[in-house]
Backbone as a chain_set.jsonl record, in Angstrom:
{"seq": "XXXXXXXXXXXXXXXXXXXXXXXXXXXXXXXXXXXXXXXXXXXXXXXXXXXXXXXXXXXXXXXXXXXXXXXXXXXXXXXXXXXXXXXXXXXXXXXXXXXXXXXXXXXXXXXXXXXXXXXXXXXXXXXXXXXXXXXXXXXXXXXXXXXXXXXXXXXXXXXXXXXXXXXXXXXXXXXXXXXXXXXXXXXXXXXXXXXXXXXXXXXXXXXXX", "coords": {"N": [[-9.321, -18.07, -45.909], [-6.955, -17.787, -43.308], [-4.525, -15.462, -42.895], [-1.268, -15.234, -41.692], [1.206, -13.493, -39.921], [3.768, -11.901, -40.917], [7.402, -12.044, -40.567], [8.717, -9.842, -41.211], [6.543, -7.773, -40.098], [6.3, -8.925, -37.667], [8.892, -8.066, -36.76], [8.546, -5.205, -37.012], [6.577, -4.761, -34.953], [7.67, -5.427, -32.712], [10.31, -3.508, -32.711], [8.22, -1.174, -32.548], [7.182, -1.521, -30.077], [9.429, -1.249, -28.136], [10.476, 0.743, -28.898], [8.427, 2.543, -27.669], [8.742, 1.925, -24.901], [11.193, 2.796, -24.456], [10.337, 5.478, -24.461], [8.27, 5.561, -22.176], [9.293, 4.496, -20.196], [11.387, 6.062, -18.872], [9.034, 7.859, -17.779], [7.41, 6.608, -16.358], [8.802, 5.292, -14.172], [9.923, 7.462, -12.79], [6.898, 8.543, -12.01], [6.634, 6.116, -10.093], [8.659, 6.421, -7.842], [7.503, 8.605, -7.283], [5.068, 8.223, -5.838], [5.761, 6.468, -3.968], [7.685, 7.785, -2.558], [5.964, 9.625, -1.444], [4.396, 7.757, -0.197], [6.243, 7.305, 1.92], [6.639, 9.65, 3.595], [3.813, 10.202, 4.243], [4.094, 7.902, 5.861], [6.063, 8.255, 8.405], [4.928, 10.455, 9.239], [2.884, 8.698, 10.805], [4.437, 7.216, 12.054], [5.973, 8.956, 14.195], [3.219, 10.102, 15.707], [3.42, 7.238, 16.78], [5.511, 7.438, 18.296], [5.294, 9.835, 20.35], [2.994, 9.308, 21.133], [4.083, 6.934, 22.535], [6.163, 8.28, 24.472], [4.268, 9.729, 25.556], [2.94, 7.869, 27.452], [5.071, 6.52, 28.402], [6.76, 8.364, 30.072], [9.324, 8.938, 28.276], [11.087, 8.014, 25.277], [11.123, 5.491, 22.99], [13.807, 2.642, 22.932], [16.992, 2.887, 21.183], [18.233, 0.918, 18.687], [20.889, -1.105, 17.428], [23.668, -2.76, 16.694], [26.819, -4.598, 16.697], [27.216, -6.479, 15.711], [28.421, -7.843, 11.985], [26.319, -9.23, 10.834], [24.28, -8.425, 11.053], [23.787, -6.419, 10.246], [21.503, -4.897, 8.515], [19.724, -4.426, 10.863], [20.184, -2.524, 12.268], [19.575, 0.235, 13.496], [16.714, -0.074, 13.386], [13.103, 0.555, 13.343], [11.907, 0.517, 16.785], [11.47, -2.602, 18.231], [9.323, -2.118, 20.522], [7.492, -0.221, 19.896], [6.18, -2.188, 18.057], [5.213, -3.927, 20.157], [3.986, -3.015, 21.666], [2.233, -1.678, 20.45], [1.585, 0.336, 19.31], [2.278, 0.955, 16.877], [1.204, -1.635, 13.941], [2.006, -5.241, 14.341], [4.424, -6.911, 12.51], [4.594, -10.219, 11.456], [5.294, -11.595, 9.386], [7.666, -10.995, 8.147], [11.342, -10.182, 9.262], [11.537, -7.847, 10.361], [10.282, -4.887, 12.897], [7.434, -4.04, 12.483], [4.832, -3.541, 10.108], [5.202, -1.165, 8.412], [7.323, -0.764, 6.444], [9.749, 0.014, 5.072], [9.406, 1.841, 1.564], [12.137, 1.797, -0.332], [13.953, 0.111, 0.771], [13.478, -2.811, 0.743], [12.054, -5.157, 3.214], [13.047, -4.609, 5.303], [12.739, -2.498, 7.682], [11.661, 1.448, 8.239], [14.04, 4.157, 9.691], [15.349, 4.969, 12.504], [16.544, 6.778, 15.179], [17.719, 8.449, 18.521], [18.464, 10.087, 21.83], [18.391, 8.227, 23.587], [18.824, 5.548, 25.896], [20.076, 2.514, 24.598], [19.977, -1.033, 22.822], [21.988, -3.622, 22.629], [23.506, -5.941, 20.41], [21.431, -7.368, 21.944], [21.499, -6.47, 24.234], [20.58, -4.501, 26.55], [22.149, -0.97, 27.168], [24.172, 0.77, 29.405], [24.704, 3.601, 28.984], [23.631, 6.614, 26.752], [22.492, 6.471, 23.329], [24.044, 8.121, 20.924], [23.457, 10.996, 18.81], [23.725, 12.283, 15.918], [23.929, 15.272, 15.339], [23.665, 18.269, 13.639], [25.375, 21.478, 13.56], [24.34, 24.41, 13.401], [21.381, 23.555, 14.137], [17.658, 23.636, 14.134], [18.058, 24.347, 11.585], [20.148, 22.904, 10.106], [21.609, 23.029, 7.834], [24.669, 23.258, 8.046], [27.576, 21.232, 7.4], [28.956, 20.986, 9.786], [29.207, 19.256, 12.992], [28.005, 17.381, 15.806], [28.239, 14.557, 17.548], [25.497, 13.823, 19.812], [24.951, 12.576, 23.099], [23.485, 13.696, 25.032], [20.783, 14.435, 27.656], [20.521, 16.874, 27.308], [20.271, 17.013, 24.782], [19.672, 18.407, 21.528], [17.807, 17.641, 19.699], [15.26, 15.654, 19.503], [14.178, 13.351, 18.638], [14.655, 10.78, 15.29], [13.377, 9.798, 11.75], [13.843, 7.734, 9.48], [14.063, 7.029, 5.898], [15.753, 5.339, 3.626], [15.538, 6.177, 1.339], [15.818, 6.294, -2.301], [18.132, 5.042, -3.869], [20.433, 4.231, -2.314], [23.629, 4.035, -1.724], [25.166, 6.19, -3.125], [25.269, 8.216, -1.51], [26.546, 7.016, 1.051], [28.959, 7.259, 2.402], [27.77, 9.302, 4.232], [26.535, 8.487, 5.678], [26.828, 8.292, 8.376], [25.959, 11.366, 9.274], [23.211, 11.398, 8.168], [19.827, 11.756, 9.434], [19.973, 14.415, 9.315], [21.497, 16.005, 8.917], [21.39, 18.514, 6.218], [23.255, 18.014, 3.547], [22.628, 14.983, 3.107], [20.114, 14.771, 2.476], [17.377, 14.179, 0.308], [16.198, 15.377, -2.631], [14.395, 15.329, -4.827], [13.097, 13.601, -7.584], [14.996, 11.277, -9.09], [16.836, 12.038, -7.645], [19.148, 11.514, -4.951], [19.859, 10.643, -1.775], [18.515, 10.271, 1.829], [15.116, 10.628, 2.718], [13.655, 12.346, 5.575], [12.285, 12.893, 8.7], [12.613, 14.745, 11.984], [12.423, 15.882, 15.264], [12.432, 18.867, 16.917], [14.052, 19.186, 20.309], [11.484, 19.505, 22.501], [9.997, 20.927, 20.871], [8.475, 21.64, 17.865], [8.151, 19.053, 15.144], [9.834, 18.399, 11.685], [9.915, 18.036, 8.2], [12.655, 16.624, 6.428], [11.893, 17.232, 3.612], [11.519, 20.007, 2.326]], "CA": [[-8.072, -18.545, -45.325], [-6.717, -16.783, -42.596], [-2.959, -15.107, -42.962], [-0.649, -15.152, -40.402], [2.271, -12.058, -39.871], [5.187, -11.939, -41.939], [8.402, -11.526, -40.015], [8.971, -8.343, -41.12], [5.798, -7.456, -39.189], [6.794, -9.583, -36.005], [9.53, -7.099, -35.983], [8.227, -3.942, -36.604], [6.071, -4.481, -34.06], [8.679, -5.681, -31.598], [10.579, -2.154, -32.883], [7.61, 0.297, -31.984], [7.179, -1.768, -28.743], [10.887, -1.289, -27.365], [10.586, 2.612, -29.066], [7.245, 2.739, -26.615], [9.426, 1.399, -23.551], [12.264, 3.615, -24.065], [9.924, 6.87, -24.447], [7.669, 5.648, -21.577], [9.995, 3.635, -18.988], [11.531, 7.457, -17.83], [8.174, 8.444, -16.859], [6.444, 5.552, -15.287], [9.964, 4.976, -13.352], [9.524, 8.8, -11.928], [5.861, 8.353, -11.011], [6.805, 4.962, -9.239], [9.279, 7.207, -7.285], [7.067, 9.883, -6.735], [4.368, 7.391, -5.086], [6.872, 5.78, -3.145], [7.882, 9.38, -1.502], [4.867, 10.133, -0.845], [3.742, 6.981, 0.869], [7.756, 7.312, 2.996], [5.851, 10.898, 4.176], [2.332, 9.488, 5.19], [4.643, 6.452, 7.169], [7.047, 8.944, 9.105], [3.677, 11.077, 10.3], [2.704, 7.597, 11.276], [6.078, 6.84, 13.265], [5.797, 10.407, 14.755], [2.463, 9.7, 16.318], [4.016, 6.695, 17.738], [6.821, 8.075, 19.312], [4.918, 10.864, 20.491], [2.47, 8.565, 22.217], [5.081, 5.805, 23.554], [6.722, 9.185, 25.477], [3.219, 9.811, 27.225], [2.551, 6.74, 28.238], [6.238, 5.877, 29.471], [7.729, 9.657, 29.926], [10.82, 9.128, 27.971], [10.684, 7.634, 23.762], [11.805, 4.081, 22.783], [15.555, 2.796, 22.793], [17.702, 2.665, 19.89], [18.791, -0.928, 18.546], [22.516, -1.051, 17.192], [24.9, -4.245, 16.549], [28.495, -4.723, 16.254], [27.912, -7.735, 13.972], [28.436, -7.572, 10.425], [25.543, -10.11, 9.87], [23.079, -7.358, 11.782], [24.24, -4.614, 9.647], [20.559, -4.082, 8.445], [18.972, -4.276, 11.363], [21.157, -1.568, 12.696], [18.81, 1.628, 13.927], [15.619, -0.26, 12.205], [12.439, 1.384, 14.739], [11.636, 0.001, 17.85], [10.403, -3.617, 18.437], [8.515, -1.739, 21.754], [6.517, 0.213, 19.378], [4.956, -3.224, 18.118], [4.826, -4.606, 21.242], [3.182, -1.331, 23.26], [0.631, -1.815, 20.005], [1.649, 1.794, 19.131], [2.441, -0.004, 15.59], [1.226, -2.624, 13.992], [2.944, -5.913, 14.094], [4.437, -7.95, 11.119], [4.694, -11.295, 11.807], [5.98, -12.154, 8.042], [9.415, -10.864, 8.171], [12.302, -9.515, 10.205], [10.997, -6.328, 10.127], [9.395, -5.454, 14.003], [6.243, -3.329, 12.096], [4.455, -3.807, 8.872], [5.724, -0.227, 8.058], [8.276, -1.139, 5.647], [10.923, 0.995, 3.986], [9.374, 0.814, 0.248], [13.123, 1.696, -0.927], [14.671, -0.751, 1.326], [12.472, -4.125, 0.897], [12.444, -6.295, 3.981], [13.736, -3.32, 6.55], [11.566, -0.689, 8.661], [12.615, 2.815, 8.451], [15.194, 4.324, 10.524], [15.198, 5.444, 13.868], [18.03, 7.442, 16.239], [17.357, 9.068, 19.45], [19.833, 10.065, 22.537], [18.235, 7.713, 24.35], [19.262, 4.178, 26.299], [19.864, 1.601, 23.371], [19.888, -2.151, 22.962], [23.71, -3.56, 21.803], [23.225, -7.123, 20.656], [20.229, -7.728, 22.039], [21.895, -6.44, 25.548], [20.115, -2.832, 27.21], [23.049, -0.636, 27.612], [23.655, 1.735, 30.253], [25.007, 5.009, 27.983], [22.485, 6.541, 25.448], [23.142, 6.82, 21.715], [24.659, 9.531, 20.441], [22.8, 11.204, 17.454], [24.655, 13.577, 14.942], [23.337, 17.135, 15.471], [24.213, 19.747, 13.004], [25.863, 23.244, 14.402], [23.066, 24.794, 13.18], [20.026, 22.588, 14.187], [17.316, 22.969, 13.617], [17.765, 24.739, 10.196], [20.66, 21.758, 9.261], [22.513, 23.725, 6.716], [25.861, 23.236, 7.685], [28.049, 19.894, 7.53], [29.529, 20.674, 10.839], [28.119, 19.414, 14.146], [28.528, 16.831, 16.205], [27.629, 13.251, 18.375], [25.073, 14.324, 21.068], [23.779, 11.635, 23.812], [22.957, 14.333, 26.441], [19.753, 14.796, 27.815], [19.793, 18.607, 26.592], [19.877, 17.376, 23.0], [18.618, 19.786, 21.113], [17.509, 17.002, 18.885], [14.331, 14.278, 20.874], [14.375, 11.639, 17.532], [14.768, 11.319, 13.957], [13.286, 8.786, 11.732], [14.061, 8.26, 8.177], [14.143, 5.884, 4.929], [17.149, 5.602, 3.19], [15.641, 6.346, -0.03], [16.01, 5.995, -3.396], [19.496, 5.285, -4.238], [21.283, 4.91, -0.984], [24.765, 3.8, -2.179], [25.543, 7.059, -3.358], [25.929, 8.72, 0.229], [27.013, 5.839, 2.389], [30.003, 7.732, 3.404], [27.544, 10.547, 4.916], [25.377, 8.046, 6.616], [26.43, 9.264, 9.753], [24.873, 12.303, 9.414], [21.594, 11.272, 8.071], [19.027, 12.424, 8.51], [19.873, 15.635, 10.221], [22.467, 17.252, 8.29], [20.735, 18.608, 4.81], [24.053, 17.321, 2.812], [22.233, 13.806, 2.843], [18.362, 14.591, 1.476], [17.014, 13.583, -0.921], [15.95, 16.88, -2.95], [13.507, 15.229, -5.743], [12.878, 12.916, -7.883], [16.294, 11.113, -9.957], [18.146, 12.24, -6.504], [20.335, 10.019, -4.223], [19.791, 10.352, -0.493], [17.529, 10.125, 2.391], [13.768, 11.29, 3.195], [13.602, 12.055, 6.919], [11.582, 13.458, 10.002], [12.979, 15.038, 13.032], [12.106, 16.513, 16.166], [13.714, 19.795, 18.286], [13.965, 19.082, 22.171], [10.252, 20.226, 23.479], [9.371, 21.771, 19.831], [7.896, 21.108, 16.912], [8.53, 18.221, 14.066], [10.367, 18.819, 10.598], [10.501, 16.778, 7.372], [13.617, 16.804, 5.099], [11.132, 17.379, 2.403], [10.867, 21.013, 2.54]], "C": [[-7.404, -17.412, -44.549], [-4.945, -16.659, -42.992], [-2.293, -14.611, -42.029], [0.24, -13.568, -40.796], [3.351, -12.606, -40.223], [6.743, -11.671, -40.7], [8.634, -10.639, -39.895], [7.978, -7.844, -40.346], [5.919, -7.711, -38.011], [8.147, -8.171, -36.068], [9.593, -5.591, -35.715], [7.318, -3.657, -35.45], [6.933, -4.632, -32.527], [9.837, -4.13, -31.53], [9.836, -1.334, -32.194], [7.608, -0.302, -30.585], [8.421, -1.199, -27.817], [10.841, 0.351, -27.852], [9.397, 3.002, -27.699], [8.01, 2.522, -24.797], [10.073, 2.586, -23.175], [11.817, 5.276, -23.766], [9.139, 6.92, -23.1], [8.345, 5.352, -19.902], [10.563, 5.022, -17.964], [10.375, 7.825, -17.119], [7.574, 7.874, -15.694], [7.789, 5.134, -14.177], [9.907, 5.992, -12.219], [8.28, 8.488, -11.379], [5.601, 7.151, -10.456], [7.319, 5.411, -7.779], [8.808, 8.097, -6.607], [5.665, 8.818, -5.818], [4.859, 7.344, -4.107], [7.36, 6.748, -1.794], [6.904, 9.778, -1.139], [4.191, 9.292, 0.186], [4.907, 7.17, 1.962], [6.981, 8.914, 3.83], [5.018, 10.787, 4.961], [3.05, 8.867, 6.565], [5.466, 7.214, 8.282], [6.117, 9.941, 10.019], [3.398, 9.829, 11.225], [3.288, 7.344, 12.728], [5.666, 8.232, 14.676], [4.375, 10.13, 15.853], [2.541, 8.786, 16.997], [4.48, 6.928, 18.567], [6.151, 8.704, 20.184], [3.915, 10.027, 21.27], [3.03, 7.667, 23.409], [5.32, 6.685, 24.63], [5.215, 9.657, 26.628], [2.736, 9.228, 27.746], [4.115, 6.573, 29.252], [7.178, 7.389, 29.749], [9.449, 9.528, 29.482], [10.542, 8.311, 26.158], [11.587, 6.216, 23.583], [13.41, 4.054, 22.745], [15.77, 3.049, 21.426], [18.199, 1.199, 19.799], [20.01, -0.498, 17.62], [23.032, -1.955, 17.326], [26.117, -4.154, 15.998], [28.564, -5.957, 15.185], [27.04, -7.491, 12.966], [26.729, -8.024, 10.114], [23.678, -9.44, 10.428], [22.833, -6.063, 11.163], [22.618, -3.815, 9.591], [19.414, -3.998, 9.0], [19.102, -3.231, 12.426], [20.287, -0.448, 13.017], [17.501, 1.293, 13.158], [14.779, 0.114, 13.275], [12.067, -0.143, 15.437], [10.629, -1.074, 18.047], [9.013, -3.353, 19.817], [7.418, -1.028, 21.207], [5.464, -0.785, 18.508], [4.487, -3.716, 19.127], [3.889, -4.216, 22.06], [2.034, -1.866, 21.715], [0.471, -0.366, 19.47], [1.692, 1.554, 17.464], [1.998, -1.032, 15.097], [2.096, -3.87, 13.967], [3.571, -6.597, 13.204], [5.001, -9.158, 11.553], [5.083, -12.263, 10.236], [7.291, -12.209, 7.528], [10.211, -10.456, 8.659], [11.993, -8.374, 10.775], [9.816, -6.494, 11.63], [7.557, -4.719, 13.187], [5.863, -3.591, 10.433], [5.006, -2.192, 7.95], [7.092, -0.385, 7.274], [8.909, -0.132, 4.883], [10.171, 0.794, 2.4], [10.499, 1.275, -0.381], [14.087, 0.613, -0.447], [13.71, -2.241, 1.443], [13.214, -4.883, 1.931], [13.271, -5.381, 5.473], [12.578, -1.836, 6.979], [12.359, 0.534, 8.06], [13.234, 2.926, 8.897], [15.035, 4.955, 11.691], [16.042, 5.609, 14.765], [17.057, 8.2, 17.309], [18.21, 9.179, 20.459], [18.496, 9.306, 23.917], [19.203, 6.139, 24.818], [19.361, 3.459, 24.562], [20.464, -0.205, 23.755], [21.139, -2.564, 21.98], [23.691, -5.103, 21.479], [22.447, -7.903, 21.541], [20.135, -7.097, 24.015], [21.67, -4.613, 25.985], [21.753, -2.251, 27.864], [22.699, 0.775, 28.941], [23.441, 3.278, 29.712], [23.781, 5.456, 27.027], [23.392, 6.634, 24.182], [23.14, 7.784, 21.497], [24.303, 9.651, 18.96], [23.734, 12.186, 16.866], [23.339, 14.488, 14.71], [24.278, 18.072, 14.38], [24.66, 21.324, 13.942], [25.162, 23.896, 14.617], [21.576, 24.524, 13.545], [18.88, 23.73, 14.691], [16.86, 22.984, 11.921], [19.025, 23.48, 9.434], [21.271, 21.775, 8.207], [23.934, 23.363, 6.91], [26.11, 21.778, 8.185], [29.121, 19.858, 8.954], [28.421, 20.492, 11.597], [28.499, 17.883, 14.706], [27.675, 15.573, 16.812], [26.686, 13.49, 19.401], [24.564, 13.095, 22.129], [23.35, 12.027, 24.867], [21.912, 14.007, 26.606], [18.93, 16.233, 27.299], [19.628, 18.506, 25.018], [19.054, 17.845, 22.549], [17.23, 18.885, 20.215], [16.442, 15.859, 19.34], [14.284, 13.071, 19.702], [14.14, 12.141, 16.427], [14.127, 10.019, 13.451], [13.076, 9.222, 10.254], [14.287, 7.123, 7.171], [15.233, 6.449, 4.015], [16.808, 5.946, 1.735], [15.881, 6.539, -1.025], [17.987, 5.729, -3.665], [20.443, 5.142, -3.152], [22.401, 4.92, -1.49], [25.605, 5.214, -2.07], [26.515, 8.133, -2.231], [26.138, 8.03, 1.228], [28.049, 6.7, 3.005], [29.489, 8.831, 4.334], [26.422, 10.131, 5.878], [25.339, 8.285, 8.02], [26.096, 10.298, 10.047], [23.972, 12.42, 8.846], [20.784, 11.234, 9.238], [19.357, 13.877, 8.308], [20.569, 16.783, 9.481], [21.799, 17.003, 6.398], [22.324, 18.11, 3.351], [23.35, 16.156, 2.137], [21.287, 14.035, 2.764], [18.413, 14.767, 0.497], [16.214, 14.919, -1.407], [14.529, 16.985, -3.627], [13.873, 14.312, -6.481], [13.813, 12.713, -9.052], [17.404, 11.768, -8.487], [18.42, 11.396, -5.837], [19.398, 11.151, -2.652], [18.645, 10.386, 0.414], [16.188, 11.303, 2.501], [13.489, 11.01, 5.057], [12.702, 12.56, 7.753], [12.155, 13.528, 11.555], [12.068, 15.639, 14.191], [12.449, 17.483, 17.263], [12.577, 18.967, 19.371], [12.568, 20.037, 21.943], [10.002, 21.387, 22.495], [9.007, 21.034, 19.099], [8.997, 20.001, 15.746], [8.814, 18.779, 13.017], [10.105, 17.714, 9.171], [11.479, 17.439, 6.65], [13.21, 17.835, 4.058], [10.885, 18.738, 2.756], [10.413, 21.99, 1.398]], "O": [[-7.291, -16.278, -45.014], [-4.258, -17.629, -43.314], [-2.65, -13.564, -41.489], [-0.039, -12.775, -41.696], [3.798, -13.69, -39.848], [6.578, -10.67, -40.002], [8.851, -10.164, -38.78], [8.565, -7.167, -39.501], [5.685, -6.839, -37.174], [8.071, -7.334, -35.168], [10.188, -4.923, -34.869], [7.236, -2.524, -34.977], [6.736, -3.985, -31.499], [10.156, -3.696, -30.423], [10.357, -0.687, -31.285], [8.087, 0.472, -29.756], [8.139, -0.705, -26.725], [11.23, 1.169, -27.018], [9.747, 3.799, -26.829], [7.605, 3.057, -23.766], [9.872, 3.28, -22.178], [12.488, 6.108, -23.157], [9.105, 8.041, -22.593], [7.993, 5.83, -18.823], [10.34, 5.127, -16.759], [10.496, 8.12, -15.93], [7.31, 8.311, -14.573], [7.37, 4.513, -13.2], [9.855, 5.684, -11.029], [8.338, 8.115, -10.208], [4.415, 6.904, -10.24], [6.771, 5.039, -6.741], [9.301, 8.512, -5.558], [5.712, 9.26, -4.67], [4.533, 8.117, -3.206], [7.386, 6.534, -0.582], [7.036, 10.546, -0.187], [3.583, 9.733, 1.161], [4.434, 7.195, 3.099], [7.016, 8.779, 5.053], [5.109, 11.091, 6.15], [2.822, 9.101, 7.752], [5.487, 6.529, 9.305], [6.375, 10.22, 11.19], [3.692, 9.952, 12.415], [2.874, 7.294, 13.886], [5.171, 8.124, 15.798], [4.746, 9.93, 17.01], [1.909, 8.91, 18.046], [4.041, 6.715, 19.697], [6.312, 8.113, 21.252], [4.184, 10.173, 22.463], [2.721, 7.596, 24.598], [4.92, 6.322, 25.736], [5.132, 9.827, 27.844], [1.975, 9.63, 28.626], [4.185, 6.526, 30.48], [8.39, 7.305, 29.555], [10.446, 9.882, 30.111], [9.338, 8.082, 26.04], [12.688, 6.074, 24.114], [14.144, 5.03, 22.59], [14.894, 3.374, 20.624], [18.497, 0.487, 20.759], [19.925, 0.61, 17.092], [22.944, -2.27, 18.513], [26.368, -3.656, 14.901], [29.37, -6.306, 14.322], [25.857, -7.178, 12.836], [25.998, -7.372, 9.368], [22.522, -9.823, 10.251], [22.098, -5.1, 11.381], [22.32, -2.763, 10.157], [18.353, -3.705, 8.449], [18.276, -3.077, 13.326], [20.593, 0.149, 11.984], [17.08, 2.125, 12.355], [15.372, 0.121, 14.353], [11.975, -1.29, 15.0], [9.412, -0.897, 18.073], [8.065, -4.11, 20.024], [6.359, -1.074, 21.833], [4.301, -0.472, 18.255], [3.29, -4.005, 19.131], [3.193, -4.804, 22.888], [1.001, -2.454, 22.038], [-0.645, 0.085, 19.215], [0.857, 2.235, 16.868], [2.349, -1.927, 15.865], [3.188, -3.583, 13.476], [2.674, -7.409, 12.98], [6.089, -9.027, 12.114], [5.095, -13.493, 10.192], [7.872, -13.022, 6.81], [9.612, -9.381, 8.7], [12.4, -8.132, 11.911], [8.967, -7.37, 11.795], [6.545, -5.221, 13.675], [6.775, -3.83, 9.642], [5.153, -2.314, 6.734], [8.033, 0.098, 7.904], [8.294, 0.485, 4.014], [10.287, -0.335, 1.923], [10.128, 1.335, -1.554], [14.975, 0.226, -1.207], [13.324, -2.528, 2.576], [14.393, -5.235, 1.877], [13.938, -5.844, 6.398], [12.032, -0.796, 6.612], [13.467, 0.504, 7.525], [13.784, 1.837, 9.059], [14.143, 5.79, 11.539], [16.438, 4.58, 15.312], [15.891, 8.505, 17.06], [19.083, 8.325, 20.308], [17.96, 9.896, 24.855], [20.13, 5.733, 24.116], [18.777, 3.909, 23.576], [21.178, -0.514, 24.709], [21.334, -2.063, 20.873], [23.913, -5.719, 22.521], [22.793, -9.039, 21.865], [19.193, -7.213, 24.799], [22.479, -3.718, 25.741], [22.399, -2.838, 28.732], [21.689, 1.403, 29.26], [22.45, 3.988, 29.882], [23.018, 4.591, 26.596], [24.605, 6.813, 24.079], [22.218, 8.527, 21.835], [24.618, 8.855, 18.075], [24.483, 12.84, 17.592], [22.253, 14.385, 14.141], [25.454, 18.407, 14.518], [24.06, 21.917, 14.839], [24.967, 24.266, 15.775], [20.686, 25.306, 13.211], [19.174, 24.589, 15.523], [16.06, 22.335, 11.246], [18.817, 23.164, 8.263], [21.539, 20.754, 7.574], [24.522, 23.123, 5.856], [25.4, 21.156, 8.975], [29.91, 18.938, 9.167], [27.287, 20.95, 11.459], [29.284, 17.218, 14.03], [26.465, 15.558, 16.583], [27.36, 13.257, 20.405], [23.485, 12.646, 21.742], [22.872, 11.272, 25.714], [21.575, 13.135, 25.804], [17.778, 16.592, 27.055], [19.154, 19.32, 24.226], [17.871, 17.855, 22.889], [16.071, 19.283, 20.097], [17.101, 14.855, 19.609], [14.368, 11.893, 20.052], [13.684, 13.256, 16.175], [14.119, 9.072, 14.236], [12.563, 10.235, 9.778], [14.774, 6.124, 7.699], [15.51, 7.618, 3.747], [17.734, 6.007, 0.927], [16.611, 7.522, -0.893], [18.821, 6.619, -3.503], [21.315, 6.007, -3.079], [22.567, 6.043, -1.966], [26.475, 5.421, -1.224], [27.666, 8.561, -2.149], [25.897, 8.467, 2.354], [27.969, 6.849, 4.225], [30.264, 9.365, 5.128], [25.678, 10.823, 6.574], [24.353, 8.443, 8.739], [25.831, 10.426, 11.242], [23.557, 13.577, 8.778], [21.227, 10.518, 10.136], [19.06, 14.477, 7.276], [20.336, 17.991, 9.436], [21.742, 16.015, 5.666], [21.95, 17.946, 2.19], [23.322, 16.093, 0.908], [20.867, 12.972, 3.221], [19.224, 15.355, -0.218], [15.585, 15.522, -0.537], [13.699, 17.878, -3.457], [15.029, 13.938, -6.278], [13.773, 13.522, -9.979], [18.63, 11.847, -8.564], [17.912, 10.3, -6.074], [18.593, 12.079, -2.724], [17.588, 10.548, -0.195], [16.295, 12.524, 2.386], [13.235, 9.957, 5.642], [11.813, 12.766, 6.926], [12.158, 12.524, 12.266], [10.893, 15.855, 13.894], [12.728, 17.079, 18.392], [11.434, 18.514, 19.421], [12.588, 21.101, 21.325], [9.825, 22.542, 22.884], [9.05, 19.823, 19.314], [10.21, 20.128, 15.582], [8.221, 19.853, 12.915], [10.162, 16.506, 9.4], [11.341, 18.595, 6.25], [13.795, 18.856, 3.699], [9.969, 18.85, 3.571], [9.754, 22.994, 1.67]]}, "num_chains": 1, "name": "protein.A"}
């Protein structure tokens, strides 16, 4: 005759289970995190090779996209539907999103993408470029002063960046993401973004240093 489990057994085992969670859930949470940053790294080389091609095919780097309405908020600086279109990207044809390159901290949103170039204002090509926030300092990014640039001499040619882990935290410093080191993300249990820049007619940077 077979014997089933006693209650008291149904709950000691339901005990060590939830002791097993609570000892394991910190770690496997971190190396979810640490994946995650590492694939936002790979995807931003990615981007970078885009960009960096779009400009020698068309001598100048995609617009910027930007909306005044609320109900656009997060499609607000998401990268360039021209980089699916040119084929420089692939396309995603599953969700809002113009590239299969997906934020994996932001589900359902591309990365981010600024540049002092032309930009698109409700769906309407403006004449002005966008004005990126440059640090004082650039391209070491240490200090929290610095300013709007949409020259042509910007020191700064594009930035492109995932709002990762945690954004909330630094919303009030989102206008100077990526550029100004205030807003990166440092390591793993930290708040703010993982980014990739580019000086004017020099070399590329990541956040991650």
């Amino acid at each position: 005759m077979k014997r089933g489990f006693t209650l008291i057994e149904l709950v000691v085992v339901v005990v060590v289970m939830a002791l097993l969670a609570a000892l394991l859930g910190p770690a496997v949470a971190a190396s979810i995190e640490r994946s995650r940053v590492a694939r936002v790294v790979a995807d931003l080389r990615t981007v970078e090779v885009a960009l960096e091609a779009y400009r020698t095919d068309h001598g100048h780097y995609p617009p910027v996209t930007v909306s005044c309405m609320a109900m656009d908020a997060e499609q607000v600086l998401q990268l360039p539907q021209e980089l699916a279109d040119g084929e420089y990207l692939p396309k995603n044809t599953r969700t809002k999103t113009s590239t299969l390159l997906e934020d994996p901290f932001h589900s359902g949103n591309t990365y981010k993408y600024a540049a002092p170039e032309p930009y698109w204002m409700n769906g309407s090509m403006q004449d002005e470029r966008y004005a990126v926030w440059v640090p004082s300092d650039f391209p070491s990014c240490q200090s929290a002063s610095g300013k709007a640039d949409d020259s042509e001499g910007c020191p700064m040619s594009w930035a492109v960046w995932s709002q990762g882990p945690r954004p909330d935290k630094k919303k009030a410093l989102s206008n100077k993401a990526p550029a100004a080191s205030i807003t990166w993300y440092r390591g793993t249990g930290d708040h703010g973004v993982i980014g990739r820049y580019k000086e004017k007619d020099g070399p590329s940077w990541s956040t991650l240093r």
